[in-house]
C-alpha positions in Angstrom: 115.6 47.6 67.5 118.6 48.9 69.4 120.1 52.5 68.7 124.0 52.1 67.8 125.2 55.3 69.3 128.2 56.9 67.3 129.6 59.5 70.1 132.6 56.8 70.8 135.4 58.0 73.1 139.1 57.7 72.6 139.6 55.3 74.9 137.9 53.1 71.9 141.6 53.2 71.1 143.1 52.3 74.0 141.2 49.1 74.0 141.6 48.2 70.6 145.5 48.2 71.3 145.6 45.3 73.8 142.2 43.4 72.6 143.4 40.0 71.6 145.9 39.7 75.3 143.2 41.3 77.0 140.6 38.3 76.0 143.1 35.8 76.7 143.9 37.2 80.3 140.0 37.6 81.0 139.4 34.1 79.6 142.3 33.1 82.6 140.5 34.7 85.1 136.7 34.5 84.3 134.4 35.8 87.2 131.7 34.3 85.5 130.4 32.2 88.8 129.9 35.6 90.7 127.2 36.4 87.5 126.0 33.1 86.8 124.8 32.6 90.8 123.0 35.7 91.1 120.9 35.1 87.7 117.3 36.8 87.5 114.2 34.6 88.1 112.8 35.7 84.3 115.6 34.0 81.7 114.1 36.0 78.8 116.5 39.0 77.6 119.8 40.2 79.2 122.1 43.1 79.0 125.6 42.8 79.3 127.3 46.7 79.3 131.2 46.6 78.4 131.3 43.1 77.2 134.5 43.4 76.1 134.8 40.3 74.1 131.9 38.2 74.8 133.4 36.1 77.3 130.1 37.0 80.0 127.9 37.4 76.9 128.8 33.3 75.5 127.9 32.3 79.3 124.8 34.4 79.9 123.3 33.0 76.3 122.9 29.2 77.9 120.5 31.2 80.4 118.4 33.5 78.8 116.8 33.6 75.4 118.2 37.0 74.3 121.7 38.7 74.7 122.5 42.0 73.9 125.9 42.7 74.9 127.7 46.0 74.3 131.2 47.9 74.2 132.6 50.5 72.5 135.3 48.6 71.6 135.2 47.7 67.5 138.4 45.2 68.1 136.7 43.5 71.3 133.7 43.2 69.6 135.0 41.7 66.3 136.9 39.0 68.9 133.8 38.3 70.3 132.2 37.4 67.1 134.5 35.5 66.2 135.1 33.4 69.3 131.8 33.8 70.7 129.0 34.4 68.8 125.2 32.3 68.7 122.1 33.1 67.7 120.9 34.7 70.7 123.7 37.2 71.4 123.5 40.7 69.2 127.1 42.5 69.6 126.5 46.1 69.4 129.2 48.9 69.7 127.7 51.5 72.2 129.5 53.8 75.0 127.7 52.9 78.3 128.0 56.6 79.0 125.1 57.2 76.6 123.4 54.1 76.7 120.6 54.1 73.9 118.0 50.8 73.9 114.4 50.9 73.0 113.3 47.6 75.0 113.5 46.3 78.8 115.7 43.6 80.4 115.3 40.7 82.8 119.1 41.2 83.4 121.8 44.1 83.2 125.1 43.0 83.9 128.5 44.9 83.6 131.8 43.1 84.7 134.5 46.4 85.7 133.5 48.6 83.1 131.7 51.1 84.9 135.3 52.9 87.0 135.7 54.1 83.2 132.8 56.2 82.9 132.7 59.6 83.8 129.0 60.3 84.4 128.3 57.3 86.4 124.6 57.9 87.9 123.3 59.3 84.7 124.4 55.7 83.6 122.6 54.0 86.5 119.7 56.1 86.0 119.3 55.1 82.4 120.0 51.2 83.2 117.1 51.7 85.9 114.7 52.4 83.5 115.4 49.9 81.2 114.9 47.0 83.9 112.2 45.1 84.1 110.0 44.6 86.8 111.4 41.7 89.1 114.1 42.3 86.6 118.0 42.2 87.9 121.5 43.9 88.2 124.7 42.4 88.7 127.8 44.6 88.8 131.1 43.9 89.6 134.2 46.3 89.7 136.9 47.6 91.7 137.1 50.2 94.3 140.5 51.3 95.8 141.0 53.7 98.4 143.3 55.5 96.0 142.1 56.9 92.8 144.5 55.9 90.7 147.2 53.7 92.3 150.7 54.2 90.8 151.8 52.6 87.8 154.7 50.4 90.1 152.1 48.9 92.0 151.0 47.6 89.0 154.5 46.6 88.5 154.7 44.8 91.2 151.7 43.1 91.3 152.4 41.4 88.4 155.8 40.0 89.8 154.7 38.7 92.8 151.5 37.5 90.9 154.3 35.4 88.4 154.7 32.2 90.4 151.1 31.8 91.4 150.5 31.9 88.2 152.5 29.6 87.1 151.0 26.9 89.8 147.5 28.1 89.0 147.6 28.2 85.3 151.1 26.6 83.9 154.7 28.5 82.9 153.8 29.6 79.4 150.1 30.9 80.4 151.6 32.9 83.5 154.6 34.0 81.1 152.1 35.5 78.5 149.9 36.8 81.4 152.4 38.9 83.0 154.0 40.1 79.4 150.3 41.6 79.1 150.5 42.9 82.4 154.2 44.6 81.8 153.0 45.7 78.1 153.1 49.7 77.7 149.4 49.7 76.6 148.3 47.9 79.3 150.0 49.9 81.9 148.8 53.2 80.1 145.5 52.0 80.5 146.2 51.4 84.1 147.1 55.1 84.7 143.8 56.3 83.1 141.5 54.2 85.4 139.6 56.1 88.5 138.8 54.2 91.1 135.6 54.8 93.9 136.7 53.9 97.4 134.4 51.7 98.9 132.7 53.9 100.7 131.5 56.6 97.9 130.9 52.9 95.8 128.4 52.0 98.3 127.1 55.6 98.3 126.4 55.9 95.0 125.0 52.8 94.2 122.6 52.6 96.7 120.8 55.7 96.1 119.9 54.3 92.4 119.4 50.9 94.0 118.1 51.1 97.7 118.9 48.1 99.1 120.7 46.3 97.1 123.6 44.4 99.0 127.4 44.5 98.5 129.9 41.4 98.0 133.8 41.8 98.6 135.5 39.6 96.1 139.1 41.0 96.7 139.9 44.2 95.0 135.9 44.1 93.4 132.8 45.1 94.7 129.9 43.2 93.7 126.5 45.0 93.5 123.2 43.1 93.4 119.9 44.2 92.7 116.6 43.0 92.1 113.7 45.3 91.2 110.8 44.6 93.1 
């Protein structure tokens, strides 16, 4: 049995506000290959932390026996039930800051969630302890040399984004894609992100996972390590 931690932060809100455009950008551009390559040898039980809505979660339940995917997001989470839901996967609203689970994991997964938190290590301490041996993690999130980048480079990122788009995933797709991107809420969520540079990223998570190695997918860092 899993215990649902109730000490949500506001930022509950701020997610709520852009959940459905949020899941249809994320559904767009799915990093799910960087996950599903690096999978743990054992396929019985994973953990996915800031699951948003589901979209890991649906693809990590044709692997493994057992998903329990969290976020402390209620409006993510009711999209993920409704789009994403199968026997195997338990949807649980949890902040990852006090992460609460009374059983281990062959897997622990987060997909750029973990920039939100403000208490990082005690986080990867927790998650350490809940691994099993030979057991797995797979992060992914982004570093940036500045901290929080200014909301025009947001801006502009989604213009000159536009007509890639449009080639990589047709006019009305890119249209709604960058009306998300231009959207108030979106951008206030923007300005609330803190990012690690890549140096203190590497720092901090390799002194709760020594040796684990580091992949550069673009403006995310990859993290993988296996608990031997």
């Amino acid at each position: 049995m899993l215990k649902t931690n109730w000490k949500f932060r506001t930022k509950s809100v701020m997610f709520d506000a852009f959940a459905t455009e949020y899941d249809f950008a994320a559904t767009l551009q799915s990093q799910n290959d960087f996950f599903i390559k690096n999978l743990s040898s054992s396929k019985g039980t994973a953990l996915d932390i800031g699951c948003g809505s589901g979209i890991l979660a649906g693809e990590l339940a044709k692997y493994y026996d057992r998903v329990v995917a969290i976020d402390l997001s209620p409006k993510m989470l009711d999209i993920a039930r409704q789009k994403r839901s199968s026997p195997n996967i338990e949807y649980i609203q949890m902040d990852a800051s006090h992460l609460k689970v009374d059983r281990q994991f062959d897997l622990i997964v987060s997909d750029s969630t973990f920039h939100h938190l403000k208490h990082l290590p005690s986080t990867l301490q927790s998650i350490k302890k809940i691994l099993n041996p030979r057991g797995k993690v797979v992060f992914l999130d982004h570093v940036s040399e500045v901290e929080t980048p200014a909301t025009i480079s947001y801006i502009l990122g989604a213009a000159r984004d536009f007509m890639p788009d449009c080639s990589k995933y047709g006019f009305r797709n890119a249209s709604r894609l960058l009306k998300f991107r231009l959207s108030p809420s979106w951008l206030k969520h923007l300005a609330s992100d803190r990012y690690l540079s890549e140096g203190r990223f590497k720092k901090i998570y390799s002194r709760y996972f020594p040796g684990c190695y580091f992949v550069r997918l673009g403006c995310l860092m990859g993290v993988i390590w296996e608990n031997l």
